[in-house]
C-alpha positions in Angstrom: 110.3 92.7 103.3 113.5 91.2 104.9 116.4 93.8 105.1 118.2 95.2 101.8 120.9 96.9 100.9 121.9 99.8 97.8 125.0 100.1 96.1 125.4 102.1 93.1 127.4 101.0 90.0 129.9 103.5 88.2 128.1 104.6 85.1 129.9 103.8 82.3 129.8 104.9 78.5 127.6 102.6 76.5 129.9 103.3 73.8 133.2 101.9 75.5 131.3 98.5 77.3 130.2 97.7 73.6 133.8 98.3 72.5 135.0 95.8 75.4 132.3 92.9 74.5 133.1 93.3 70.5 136.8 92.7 71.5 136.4 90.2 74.0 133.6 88.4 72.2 135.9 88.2 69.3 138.4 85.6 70.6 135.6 83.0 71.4 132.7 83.7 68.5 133.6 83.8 64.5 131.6 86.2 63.6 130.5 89.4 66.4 128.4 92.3 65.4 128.2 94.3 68.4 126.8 97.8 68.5 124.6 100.3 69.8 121.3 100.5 68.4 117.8 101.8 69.6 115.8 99.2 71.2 113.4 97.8 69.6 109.7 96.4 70.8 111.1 93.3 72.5 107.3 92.1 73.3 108.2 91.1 69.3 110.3 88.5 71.0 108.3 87.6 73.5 109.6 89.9 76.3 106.9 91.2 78.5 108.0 94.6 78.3 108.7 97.2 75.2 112.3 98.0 76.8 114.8 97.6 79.1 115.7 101.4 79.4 114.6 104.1 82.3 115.9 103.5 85.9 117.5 100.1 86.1 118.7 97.7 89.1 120.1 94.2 89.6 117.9 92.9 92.4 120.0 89.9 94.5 118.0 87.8 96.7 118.9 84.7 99.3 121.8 82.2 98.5 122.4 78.2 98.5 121.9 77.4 102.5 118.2 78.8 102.2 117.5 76.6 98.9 119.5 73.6 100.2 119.4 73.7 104.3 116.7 72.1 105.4 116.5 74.8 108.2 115.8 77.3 105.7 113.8 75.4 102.9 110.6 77.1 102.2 112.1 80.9 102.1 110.4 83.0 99.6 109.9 86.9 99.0 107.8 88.6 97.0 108.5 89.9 94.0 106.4 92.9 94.4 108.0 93.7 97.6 111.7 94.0 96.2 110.2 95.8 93.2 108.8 98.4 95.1 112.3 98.9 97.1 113.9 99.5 93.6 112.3 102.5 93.6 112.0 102.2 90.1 109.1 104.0 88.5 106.4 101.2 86.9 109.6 98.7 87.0 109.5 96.0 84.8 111.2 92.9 85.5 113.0 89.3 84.2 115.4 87.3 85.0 116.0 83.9 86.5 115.8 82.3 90.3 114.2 79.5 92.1 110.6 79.1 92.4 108.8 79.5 95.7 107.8 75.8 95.8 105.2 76.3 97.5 103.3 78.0 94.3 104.1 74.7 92.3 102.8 72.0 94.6 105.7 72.0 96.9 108.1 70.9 94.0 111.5 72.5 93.5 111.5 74.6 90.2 113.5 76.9 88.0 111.9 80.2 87.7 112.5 82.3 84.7 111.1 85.8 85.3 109.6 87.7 82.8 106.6 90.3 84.1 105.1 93.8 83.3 103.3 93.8 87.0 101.1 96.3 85.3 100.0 94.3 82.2 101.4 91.2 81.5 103.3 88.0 83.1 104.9 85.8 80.8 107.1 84.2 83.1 107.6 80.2 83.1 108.9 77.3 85.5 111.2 74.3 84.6 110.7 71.2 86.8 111.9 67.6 87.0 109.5 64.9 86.1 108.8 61.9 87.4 110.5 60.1 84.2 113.8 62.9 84.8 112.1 65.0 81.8 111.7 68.8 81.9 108.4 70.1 82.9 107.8 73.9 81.4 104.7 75.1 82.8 103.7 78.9 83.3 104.7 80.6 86.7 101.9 83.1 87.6 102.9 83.4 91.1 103.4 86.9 93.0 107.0 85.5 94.6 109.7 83.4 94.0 112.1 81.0 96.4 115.1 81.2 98.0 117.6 82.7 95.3 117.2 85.0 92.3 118.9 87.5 90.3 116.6 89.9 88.5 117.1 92.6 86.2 114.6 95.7 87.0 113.9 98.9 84.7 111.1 101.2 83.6 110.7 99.4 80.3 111.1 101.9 78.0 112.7 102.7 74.6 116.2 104.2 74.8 119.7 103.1 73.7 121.0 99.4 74.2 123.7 97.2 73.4 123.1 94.6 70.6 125.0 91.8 70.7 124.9 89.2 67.6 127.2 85.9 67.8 127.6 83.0 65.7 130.1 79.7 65.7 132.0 79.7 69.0 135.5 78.8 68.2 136.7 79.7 71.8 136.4 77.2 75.4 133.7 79.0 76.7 130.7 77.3 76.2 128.2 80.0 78.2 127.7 83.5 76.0 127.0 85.3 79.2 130.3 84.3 81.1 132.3 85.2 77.7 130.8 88.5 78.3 132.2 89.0 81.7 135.3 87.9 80.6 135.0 90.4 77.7 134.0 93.2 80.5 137.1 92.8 82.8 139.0 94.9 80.2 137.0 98.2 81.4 136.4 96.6 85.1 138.8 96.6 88.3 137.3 96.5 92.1 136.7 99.7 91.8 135.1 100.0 88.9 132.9 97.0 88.4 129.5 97.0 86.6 125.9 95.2 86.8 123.9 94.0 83.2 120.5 92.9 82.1 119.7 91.5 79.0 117.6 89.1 76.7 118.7 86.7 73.9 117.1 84.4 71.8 119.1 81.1 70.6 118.8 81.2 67.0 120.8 78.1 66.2 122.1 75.8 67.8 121.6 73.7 70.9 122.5 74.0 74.6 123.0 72.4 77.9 121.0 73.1 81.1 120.2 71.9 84.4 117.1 72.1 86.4 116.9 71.0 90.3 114.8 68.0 91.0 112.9 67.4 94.0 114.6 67.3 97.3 112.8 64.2 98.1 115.0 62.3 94.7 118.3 64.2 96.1 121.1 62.0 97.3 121.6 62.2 101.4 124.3 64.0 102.2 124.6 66.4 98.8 125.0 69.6 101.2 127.3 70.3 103.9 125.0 72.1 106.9 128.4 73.0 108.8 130.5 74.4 105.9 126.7 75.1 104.2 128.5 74.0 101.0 126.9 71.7 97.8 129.6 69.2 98.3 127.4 65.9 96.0 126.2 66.2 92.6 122.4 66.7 92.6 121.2 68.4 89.4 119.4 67.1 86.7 121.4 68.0 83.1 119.7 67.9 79.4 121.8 68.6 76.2 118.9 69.2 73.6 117.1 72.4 74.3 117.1 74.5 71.5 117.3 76.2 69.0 114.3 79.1 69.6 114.9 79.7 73.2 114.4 82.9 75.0 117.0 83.8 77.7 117.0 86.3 80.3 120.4 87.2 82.6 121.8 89.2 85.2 125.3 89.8 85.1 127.4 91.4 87.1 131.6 91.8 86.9 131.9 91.7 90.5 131.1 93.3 93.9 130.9 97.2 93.9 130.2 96.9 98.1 134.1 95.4 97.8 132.3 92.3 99.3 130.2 93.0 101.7 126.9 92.1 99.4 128.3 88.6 99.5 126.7 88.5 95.8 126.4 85.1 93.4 129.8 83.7 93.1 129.6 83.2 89.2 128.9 86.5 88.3 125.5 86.0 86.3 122.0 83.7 86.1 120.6 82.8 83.1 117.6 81.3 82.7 115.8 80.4 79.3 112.6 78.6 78.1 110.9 77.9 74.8 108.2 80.6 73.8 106.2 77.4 72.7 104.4 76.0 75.5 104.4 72.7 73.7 107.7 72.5 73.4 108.5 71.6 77.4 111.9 73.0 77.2 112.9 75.7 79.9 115.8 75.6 82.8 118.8 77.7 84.5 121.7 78.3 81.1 125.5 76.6 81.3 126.5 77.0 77.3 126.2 75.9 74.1 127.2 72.3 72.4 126.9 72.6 69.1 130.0 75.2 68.4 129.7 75.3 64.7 126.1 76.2 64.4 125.8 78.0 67.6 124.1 81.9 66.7 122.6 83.9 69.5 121.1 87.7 69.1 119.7 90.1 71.7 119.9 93.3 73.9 121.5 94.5 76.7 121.8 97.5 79.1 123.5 98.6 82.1 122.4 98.5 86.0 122.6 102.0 87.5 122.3 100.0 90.9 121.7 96.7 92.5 120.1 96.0 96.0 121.0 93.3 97.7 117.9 91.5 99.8 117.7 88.5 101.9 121.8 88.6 102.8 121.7 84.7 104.5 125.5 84.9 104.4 125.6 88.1 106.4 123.2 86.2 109.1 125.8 83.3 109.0 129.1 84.9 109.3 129.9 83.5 105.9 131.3 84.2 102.4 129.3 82.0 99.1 
């Protein structure tokens, strides 16, 4: 288990964060139903666990020079491995990362987490085809590749916040970055806070990106020196949806003050189609359809998050 890191989160009332998203997601969604409510069986959904309550932690792993130098390509850890750091009793886990390439035939992938270690895995893969389509295909493997951002609790009932959104009238396209924006009001640098949740699409379509192959990337897409994306290389599709299942990690900023060198935007979302037919899956950038857009789903609050695999650290760098 490479080296890790703990910092806690200020606990804040559930009451007040639902306030701040109800208020904030007001000025981009027409209608916003936001409130605390027992959680419900999510395995309803298709969740692999009951709940997202219990002892809860953001888990960070890796960054961009291990997915994109090819010094570094190949770096994986084990999911079992950070979940036993948690500390968290029988943890539970989703959320989204990269695959560990070399459990899919040495192709790049999208991994969209979604596991009870101790019953069931549900979690899926989004890769680029040889015709550019999305591959969906079931990710059984017991670790994942060189970034993710994972959401970890006991996965029991308690209280969470519901969130339920229809018709985006506002610029930002991406639910889960209008909810950090919504969050700022109760958040400073010192006083920032971590999220998990799961949402289904209800309506509506969105637009998503997964990586392709680093054989099919142009030369030259990453900077080595300034170890820096500095090319266009992803592949984008505009017609998943509606019926999708998303999973996130959000976080309104650094509660280290910076030295976690965490995710620069804030969250990771990845999503995929409950339907296995349906070959829809990838990492979440927003909607397209404003006027039919509806999302629903359930969120709760990291006590902690533990930051493994700190490549920047190594470096001497900042993401």
């Amino acid at each position: 288990m490479k080296k890790h890191k703990v910092v806690d989160f200020p606990q804040m009332n559930l009451s007040a964060v639902a306030g701040a998203l109800r208020s904030g997601l007001a000025e981009n969604f027409e209608t916003v139903e936001v409130d605390l409510v027992a959680c419900p069986d999510l395995r309803a959904i298709g969740v692999a666990s009951a709940g997202m309550c219990g002892s809860t932690a953001l888990l960070e792993f890796g960054g961009e020079p291990y997915a994109h130098n090819p010094k570094y390509r190949g770096t994986n850890v084990s999911i079992e491995a950070m979940l036993d750091a948690s500390g968290v009793t029988n943890a539970k886990v989703f959320g989204a990362a990269m695959a560990d390439a070399a459990a899919i035939g040495g192709n790049c992938g999208e991994m969209i987490s979604n596991a009870d270690p101790q019953a069931e895995n549900l979690s899926r893969v989004a890769r680029v085809g040889e015709d550019r389509e999305c591959i969906a295909e079931r990710y059984t493997a017991s670790t994942c590749g060189p970034i993710a951002n994972l959401f970890v609790s006991e996965g029991i009932a308690g209280e969470v916040i519901r969130v339920d959104v229809k018709r985006r009238t506002g610029d930002q396209i991406s639910l889960t970055q209008a909810m950090r924006e919504s969050l700022k009001s109760i958040s400073d640098d010192d006083s920032h806070l971590g999220m998990g949740g799961v949402f289904e699409l209800v309506s509506g379509r969105v637009r998503s990106h997964v990586m392709p192959n680093y054989e099919c990337l142009v030369d030259g897409y990453y900077d080595t020196d300034k170890e820096q994306v500095v090319r266009d290389f992803l592949q984008f599709y505009d017609h998943m949806g509606p019926g999708l299942l998303f999973f996130c990690a959000l976080w309104t900023g650094d509660p280290s003050g910076g030295d976690l060198h965490l995710r620069p935007s804030g969250e990771h979302t990845h999503f995929y189609h409950p339907d296995d037919g349906m070959q829809q899956a990838g990492h979440y950038h927003g909607d397209v359809t404003p006027a039919d857009v509806h999302y629903r789903g359930y969120f709760n609050l990291a006590q902690q998050i533990i930051r493994f695999g700190d490549i920047y650290e190594e470096l001497g760098l900042n993401p």
